[in-house]
N, C-alpha and C positions, 0 to 999 in steps of 0.2 A: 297333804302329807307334810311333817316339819321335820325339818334337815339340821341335826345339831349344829351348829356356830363352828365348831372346831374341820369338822366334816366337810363343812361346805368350805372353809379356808384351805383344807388340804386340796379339795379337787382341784380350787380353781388355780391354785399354785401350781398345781400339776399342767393344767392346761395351759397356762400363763408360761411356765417352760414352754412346752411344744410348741406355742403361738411363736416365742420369742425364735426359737430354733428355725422357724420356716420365715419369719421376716429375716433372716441376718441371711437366708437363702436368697430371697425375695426382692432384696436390696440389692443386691450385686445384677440383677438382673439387668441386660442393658437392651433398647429399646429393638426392637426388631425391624432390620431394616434401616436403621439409623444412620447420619452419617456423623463421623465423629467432628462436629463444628467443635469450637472453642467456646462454648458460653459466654466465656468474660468480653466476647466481642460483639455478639449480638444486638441487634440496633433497639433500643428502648421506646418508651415510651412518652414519660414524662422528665427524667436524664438527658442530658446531650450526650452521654456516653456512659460505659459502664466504669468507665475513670474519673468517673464527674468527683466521687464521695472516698478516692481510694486510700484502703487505713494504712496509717505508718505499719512498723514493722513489729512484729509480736513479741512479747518478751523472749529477753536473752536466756542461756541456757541452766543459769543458775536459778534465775525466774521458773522457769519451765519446771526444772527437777521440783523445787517447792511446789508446783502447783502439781506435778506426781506423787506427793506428800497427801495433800488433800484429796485426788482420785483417791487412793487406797484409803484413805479413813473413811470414806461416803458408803465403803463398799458393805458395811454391815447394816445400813441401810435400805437394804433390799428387798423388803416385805413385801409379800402378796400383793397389796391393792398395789405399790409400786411399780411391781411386774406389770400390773395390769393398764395404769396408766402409761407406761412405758411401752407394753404393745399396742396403745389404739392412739398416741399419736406418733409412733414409729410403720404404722400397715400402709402408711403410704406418704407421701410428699407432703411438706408442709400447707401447701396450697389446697392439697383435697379436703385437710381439716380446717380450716378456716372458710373454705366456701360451705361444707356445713353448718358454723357456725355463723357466717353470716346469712345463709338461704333459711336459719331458725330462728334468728329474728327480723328476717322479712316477709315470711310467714305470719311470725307472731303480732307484727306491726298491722296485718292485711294490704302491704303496701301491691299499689296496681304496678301488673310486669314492668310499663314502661319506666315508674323513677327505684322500683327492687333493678333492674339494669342498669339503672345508671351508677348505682350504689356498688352495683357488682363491678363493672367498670370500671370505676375509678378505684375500688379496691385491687382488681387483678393484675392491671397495668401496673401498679404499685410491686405486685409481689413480683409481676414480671420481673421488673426494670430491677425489687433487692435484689433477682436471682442471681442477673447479668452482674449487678455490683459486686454482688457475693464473691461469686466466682472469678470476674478482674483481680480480687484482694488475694484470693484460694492463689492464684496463677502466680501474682509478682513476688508472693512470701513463701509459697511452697511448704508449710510447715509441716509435718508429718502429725499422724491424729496418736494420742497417747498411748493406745495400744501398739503401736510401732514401736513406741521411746521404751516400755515395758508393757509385755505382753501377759505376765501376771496379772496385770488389771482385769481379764477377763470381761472385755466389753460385750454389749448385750444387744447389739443390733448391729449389722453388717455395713462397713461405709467404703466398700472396696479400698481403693487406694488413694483417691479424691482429699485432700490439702483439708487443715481441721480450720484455719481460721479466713476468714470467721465461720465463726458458726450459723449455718443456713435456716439453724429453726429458730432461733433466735433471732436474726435478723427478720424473719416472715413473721415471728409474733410480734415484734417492735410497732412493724409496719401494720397488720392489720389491728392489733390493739390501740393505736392512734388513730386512723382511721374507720373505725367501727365505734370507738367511741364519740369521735365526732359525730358521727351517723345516728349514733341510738345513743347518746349522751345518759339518759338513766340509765344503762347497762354500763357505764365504762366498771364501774369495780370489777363485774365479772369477767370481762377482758383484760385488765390488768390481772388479773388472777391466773386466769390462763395462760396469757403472755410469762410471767416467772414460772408456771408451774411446766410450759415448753420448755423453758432454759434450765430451769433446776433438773429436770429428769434427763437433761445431755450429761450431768453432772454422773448423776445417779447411776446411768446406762455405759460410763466412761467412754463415751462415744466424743465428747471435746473439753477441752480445758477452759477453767474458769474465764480465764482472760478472751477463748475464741466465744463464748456467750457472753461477754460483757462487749468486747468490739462487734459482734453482730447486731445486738442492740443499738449500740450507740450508730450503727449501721443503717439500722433500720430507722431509726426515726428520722434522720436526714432525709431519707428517702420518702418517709411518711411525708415530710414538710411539704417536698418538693409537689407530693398529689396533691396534695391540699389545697397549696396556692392554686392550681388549676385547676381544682374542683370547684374554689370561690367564685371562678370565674366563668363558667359554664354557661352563668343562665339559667338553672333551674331553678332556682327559687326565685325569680321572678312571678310577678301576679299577668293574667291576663285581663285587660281595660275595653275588650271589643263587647261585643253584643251577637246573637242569634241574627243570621240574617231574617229580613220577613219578606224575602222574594216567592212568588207563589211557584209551588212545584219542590218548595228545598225541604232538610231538615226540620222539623218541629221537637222542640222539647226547652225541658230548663235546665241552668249547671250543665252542659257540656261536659264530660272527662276531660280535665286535660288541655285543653284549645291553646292555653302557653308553650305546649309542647316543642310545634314547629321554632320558635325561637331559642332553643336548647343547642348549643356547643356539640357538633358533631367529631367521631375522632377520625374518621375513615372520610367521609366527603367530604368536600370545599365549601356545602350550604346544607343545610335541607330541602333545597328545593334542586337541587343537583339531577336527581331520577323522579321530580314528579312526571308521573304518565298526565295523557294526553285527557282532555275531560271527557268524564262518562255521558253514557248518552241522557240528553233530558228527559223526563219525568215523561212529558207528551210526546217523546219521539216512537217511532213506530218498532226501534230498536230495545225499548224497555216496556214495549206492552210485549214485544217479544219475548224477553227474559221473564216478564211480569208471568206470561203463560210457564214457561220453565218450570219459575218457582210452585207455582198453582200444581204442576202437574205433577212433581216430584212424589215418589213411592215414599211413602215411610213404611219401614218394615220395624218390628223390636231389634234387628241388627243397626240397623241405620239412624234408629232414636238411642239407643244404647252409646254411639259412637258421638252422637251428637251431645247427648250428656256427660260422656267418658272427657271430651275434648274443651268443654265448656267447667266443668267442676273440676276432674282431675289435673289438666293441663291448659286451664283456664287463664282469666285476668290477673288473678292472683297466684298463678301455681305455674304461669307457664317457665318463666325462668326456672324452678328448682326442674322442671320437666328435662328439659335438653340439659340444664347441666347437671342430673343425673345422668344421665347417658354421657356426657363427657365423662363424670369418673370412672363409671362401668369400662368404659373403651380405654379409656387410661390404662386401669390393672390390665383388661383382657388383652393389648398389645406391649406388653410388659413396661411398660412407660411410666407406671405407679407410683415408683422409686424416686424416679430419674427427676430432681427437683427444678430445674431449669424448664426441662421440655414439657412438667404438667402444667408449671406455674403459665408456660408461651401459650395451651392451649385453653385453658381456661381465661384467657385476657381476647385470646381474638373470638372466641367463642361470645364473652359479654361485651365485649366491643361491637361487634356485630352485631348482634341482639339491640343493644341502646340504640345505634345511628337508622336501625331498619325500624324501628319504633319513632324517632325524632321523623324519619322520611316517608312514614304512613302516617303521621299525625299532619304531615304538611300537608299532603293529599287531602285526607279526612276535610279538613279546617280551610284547601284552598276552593273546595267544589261543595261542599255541605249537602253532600246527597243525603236524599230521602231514602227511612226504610221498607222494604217491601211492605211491610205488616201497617204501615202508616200512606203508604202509597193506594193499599189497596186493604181494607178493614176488615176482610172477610178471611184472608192468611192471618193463621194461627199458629204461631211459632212453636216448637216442641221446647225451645226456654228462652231463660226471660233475653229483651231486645238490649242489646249493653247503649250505655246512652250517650252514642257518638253519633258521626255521621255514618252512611253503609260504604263508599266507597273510598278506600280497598279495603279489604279486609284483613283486621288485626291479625286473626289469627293464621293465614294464609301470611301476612308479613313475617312475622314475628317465626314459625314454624320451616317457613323456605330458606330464611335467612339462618337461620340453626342448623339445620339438616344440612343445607349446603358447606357450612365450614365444617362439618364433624365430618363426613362425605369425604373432605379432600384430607381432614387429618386422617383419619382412619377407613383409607379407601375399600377394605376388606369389606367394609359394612355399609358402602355407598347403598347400595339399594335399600335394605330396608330403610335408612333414614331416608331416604326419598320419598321412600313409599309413606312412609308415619304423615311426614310433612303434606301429601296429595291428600292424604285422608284425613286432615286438619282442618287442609279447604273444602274439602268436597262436603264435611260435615254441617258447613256453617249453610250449606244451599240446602241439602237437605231438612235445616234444622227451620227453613223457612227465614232467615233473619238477615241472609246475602242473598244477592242477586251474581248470576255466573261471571260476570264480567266484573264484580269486585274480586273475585276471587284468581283470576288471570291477571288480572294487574297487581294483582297484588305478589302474586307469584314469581310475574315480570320484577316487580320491583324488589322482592326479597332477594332474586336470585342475583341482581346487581349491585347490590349492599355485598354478599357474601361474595363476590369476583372481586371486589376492591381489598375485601378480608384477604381473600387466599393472596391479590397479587401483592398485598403486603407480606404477607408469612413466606412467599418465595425469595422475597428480597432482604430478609433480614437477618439473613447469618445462621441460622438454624439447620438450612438442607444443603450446606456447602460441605465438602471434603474439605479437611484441613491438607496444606500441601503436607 
């Protein structure tokens, strides 16, 4: 069926109101259950404080009325696709749009979970630590947002009553347009693109003055610098120089995944070897002809191969990061927290923080014991898919899934169980699937669940769950 040109302009402009009318509701929303910390205090990440970058003082009032000049002339501006742009990076906090946009080109890269987390990481703490900056500058200049100074302007997205400079999307595009372009260096134009067309549409939306998107920027890349330098230094792009062991009973294969991993810059433990469990039982011990039977006997049913596939393809090597931190933003909107640009950007950095160090700490396992897998232990198990080519204990996806589940759990304790539950049936999927053996899957569970207590006991300590006096 074809839809005149004009036709489909008016709808969606019609829509494109109502969208805008339920974010400026949607916006003021404040977190359920929250308490009211100070932002600009909260302990950072890659910052010694959120004072480290704090901007002088915003122009004077003469300045100001002039750049009231400019809102109103921007305002005929306003067309359709405008609207449109202006509702989809206004439906929620600067950080939900930019972890999509980076989990689309870590998709697109096929980057495996373990360095898409690192990536994520080092981006999120980044947006964290502008929020916290952000908001220090919001606090010590107080500037009122221009709909205040004239309310003529008719602005187009809700920003309660929260300080206009700098400007928060501006600053978050700064930062992740630096840092994603370093990441995915052929993409930087289209970051750079993005990043102005964030700050031109605060213009557009008269939600802040030119000068709080010029100082949010110039905000933001400070802040970019600062991840940088400590991304240079991580370790991951380092090579690995070792070799396969050829001790009889281990590992067999070639190219390992990975095996540089365990010497990767953790952000939550002291090492990687911090939570290695204790060694699995040997090949010929009486304890893995035990499990060996386990495995052998396990039911496959089409529910249980279905699961096995579901966890392996959809919320896989390469999918598991955007997995759970789809459910980060899902839990975000659905505990009104969508908005609220400090407390998404906190939980999306411990969430991929988390994620990174439980992956750095299941590689060191992996790489410190080079167990063998079932399906090579014993040639007659036939895996429902393919064997990923590491060693079997612990298990990735039992790491990687307990350590998720566990921080969303305590951010959004409403929904503790079901993420518990997703994460058990992560691991149970990988025994059923033939390719773990039970006791990778317990340790590995042990060991996710001790990654994610170092998470949470950092999020209690950082300024976020305190009452201001």
């Amino acid at each position: 069926m074809t839809i005149l040109k004009a036709d489909r302009r008016s709808c969606r402009a019609a829509l494109l109101l109502g969208a805008s009318l339920v974010l400026s509701g949607a916006a003021s929303a404040q977190p359920a259950g929250s308490a009211p910390a100070d932002p600009g205090a909260w302990r950072t990440w890659v910052l010694s404080s959120g004072s480290q970058f704090r901007l002088p003082p915003p122009p004077d009032a003469a300045a100001t009325r002039a750049e009231l000049d400019q809102l109103r002339g921007l305002m005929g501006g306003r067309d359709a696709e405008v609207l449109e742009r202006i509702a989809w990076w206004h439906a929620a906090a600067p950080s939900y749009r930019w972890n999509q946009i980076a989990m689309q080109e870590a998709l697109r890269a096929g980057l495996p979970v373990n360095v898409a987390s690192r990536h994520l990481a080092v981006l999120h703490t980044a947006l964290a630590d502008a929020m916290v900056a952000a908001w220090d500058s919001k606090g010590a200049h107080g500037r009122p947002r221009p709909g205040t100074a004239d309310p003529a302007l008719r602005p187009l997205v809700s920003e309660s009553d929260r300080p206009s400079y700098p400007d928060e999307h501006a600053v978050a595009a700064a930062v992740a347009s630096a840092l994603l372009s370093e990441i995915f260096p052929q993409r930087a134009a289209e970051f750079a693109r993005l990043a102005e067309e964030a700050g031109r549409l605060r213009l557009l939306a008269a939600a802040a003055y030119p000068s709080d998107v010029a100082a949010g920027a110039a905000l933001g890349r400070q802040v970019a610098a600062a991840a940088m330098e400590r991304a240079r230094r991580d370790g991951t792009d380092g090579r690995w120089t070792g070799s396969v062991p050829t001790a009889p009973g281990g590992w067999t294969g070639n190219n390992p995944v990975l095996p540089q991993a365990p010497a990767w810059r953790p952000w939550l433990l002291a090492s990687a070897e911090e939570f290695r469990p204790p060694p699995p039982p040997a090949s010929d011990s009486p304890e893995r002809a035990a499990e060996m039977a386990q495995v052998r006997a396990a039911q496959r049913t089409p529910l249980s191969n279905a699961r096995a596939v579901f966890w392996e393809a959809a919320a896989g090597g390469l999918r598991s990061h955007e997995y759970w931190n789809g459910h980060a933003g899902r839990l975000l909107l659905e505990y009104g927290q969508g908005t609220d640009a400090p407390r998404a950007a906190r939980a999306y950095a411990l969430l991929n923080v988390a994620m990174y160090d439980s992956g750095v700490a299941c590689w060191d396992a992996k790489y410190a014991y080079w167990t063998i897998r079932p399906a090579q232990l014993d040639r007659e198990v036939s895996p429902v898919i393919a064997v990923p080519n590491h060693p079997s204990f612990p298990s990735a996806h039992a790491c990687f899934s307990t350590t998720a589940s566990s921080v969303l759990a305590y951010l959004f304790p409403r929904d503790a169980e079901p993420m518990t539950t997703l994460a058990r049936e992560a691991g149970q999927s990988r025994i059923s699937a033939g390719i773990h053996y039970p006791h990778d899957v317990s340790a590995a569970e042990a060991l996710g669940r001790r990654v994610a207590e170092r998470a949470i006991e950092r999020a209690r300590g950082d300024g976020a769950e305190q009452r201001a006096p």
